[in-house]
N, C-alpha and C positions, 0 to 999 in steps of 0.2 A: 666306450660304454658310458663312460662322465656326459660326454653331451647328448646321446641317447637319452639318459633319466633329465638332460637338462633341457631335450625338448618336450618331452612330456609335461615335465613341470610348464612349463610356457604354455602349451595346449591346456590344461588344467585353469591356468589362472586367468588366462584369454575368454575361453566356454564361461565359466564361475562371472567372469565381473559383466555377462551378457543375462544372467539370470537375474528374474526379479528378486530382491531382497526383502524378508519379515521385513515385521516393523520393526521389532526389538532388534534386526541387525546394524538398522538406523543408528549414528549414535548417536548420545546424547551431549547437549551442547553446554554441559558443565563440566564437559571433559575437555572442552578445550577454551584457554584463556581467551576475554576480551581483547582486544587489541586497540582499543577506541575503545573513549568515554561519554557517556551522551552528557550536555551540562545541563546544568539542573534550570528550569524556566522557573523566573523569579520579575518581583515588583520591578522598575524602573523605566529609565528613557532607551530607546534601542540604539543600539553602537553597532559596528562589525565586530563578532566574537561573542554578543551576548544573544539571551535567546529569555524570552519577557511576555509575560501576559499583557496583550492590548485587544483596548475596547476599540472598534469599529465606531468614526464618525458620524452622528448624525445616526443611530438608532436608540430607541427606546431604553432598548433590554439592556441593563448593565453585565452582557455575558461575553465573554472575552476569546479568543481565540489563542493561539504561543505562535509567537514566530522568532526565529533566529537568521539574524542578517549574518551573511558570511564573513569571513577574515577579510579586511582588505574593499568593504565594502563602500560605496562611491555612490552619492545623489547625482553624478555626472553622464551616468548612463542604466540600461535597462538591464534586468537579472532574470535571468530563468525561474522560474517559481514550481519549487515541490510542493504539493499539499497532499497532507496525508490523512488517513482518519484513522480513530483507535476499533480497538474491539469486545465485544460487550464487557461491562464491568462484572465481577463476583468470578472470575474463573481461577481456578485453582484445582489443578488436577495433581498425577499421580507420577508427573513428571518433575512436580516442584515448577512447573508453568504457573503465571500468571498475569492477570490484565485487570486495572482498575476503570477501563473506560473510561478515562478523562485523556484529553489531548494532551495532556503533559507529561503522560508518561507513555507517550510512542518515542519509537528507535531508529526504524527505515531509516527516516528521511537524512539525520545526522550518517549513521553506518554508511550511507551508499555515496552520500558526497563530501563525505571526510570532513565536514563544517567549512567547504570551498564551494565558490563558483557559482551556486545555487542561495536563493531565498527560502529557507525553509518552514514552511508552515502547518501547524497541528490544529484542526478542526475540530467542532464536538458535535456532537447530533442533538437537537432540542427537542423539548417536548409538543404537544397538541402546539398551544398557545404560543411556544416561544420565548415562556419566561425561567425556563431553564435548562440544565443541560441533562438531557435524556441520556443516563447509563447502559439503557438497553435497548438495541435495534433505535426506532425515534419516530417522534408523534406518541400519541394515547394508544394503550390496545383499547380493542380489538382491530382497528383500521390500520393504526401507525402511519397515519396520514404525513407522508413529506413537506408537505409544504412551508413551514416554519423554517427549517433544518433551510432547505434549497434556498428561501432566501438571505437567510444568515448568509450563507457561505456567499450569495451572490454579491452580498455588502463588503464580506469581509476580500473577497478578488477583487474591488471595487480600491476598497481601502488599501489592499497592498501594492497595486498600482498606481494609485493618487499620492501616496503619503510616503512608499519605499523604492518607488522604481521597478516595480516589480512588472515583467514583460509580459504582455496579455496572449501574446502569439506563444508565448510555451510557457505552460503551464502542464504538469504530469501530476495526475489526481492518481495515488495511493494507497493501500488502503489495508490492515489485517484482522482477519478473520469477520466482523461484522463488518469492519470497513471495508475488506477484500470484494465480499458479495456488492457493498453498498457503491464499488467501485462502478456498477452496471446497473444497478439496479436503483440507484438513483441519480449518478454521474450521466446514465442517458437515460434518464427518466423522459425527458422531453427534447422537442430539437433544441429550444435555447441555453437547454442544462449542457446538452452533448457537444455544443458548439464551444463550452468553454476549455476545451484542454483535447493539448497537441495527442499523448498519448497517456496509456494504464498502468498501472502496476499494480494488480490483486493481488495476494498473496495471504494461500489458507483458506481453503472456498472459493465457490467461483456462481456466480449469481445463474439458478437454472439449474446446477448440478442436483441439487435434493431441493423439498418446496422445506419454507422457514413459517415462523409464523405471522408475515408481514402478508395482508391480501396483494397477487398477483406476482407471489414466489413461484410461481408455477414453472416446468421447462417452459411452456408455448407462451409466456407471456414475457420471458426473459428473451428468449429467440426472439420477440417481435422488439426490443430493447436493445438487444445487437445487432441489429440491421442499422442504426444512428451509427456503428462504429466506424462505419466507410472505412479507409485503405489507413488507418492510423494506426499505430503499434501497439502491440500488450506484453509488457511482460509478467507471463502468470506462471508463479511458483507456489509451493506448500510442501509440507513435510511428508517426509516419508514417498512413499508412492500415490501419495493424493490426486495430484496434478493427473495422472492418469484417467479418473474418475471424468475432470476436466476434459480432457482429451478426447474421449468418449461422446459426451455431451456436446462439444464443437462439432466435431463429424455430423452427429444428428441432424446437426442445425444446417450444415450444408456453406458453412460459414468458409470462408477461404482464410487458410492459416499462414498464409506469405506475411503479413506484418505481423504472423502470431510468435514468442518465444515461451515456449513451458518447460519447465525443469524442476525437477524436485530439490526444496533447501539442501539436501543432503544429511540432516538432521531427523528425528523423529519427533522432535519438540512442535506442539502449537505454541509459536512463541517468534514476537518479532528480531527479537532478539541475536538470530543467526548472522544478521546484518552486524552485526558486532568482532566474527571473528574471523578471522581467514577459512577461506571458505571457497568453494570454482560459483556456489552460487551470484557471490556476494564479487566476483571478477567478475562475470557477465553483466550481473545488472547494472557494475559500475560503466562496462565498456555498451553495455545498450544505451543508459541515460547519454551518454557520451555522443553518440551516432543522432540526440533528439535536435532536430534545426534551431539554433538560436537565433534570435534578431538583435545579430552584435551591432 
């Protein structure tokens, strides 16, 4: 009779962990400790272990980018490059989530490569002009014209491979919630935007899934934006059961999901943050970056 009730229980929790779960089943990710500390981006010269506000060579705009060179790091050879983007400034919801929209206080990219191996790099989105750093979506409304933004970052890939070593052949553009979208929806804005980076990581939105209010948020203009993706990887996560929403929206498109990975954070948090604690998320995306081709 003991194993009777002890197979039922086993069918019970087998059936149950196949069921979609609330959101509120989600937990929340102040229930379980950091385990990794991001370090704080500050003045100075770059070392391996620190992580520093720098201006880009040779442009105008005194507007700066963070990047943190890894432990152990060497002008003797070329480094994988993470770049990440933040997500809109002023959020503060109901989770005790929040985002100031400045690149310096993004999490990804430190959480998934332990401050190893990888050049890590925090971007910011600029305004119309260029002469500063746009906290929401980028460009002026009503257009949120890109072009500022695309060629900062084009200086600043420019600069982390002239001045850090950083390898042009792998590069993984990043990105959460504004940056998640922006990961598509301006990463292949164009062919010579989509040409710079091996593979994606959205994560929290996914560019096409709903329209934003940037002209040509549309699904049919996003679908003609992921046709630049060719055979190159994405890993797209977000909280909760979001990623399904995603899931959805790719089918649509008719997009072939062999280089695609989606998984939900496992959290219910909008918040980059998950990348901080143990997590099956935060194992995957360490063991997908892993599987990204380097030019050792």
């Amino acid at each position: 009779m003991r194993n009777f009730w002890a197979s039922i229980v086993m069918v019970v929790v087998l059936v149950s962990s196949r069921l979609p779960l609330a959101f509120s089943e989600f937990p929340d990710i102040a229930g379980i400790p950091a385990d990794i500390s991001v370090p704080k981006a500050e003045d100075g010269m770059a070392d391996g272990g620190r992580r520093i506000f720098v201006k880009p060579e040779n442009q105008a705009a005194q507007i700066a980018y963070v990047l943190f060179l890894p432990k152990g790091w060497s002008p003797l050879r070329r480094w994988p490059v993470f770049v990440e983007l933040p997500g809109n400034g002023g959020l503060k919801d109901a989770n005790g989530d929040q985002c100031s929209g400045r690149p310096e206080d993004c999490n990804m990219g430190y959480g998934l490569t332990e401050g190893r191996d990888w050049i890590w790099v925090c971007l910011p989105f600029l305004n119309h002009n260029g002469s500063a750093v746009a906290l929401q979506w980028w460009g002026d409304a009503p257009m949120h014209d890109p072009s500022a933004t695309l060629r900062f970052w084009r200086a600043v890939l420019n600069d982390v491979e002239q001045r850090f070593m950083g390898d042009p052949n792998t590069v993984v553009l990043a990105g959460f919630s504004r940056g998640s979208i922006a990961c598509n929806a301006l990463g292949l804005h164009d062919d010579a935007t989509a040409a710079l980076w091996a593979a994606f990581l959205p994560c929290s939105h996914y560019d096409g899934v709903r329209s934003w209010p940037f002209p040509g948020s549309d699904p049919a203009s996003a679908a003609h934006r992921l046709r630049r993706l060719g055979p190159r990887p994405q890993f797209i996560c977000g909280e909760a059961d979001q990623t399904e929403l995603t899931r959805a929206y790719l089918r649509s498109t008719a997009v072939s999901e062999e280089y695609l990975t989606i998984m939900t954070t496992g959290f219910r948090n909008h918040s980059d943050r998950w990348s901080l604690r143990p997590c099956t998320a935060r194992l995957r995306a360490r063991a997908w970056l892993r599987s990204i081709p380097k030019n050792d």
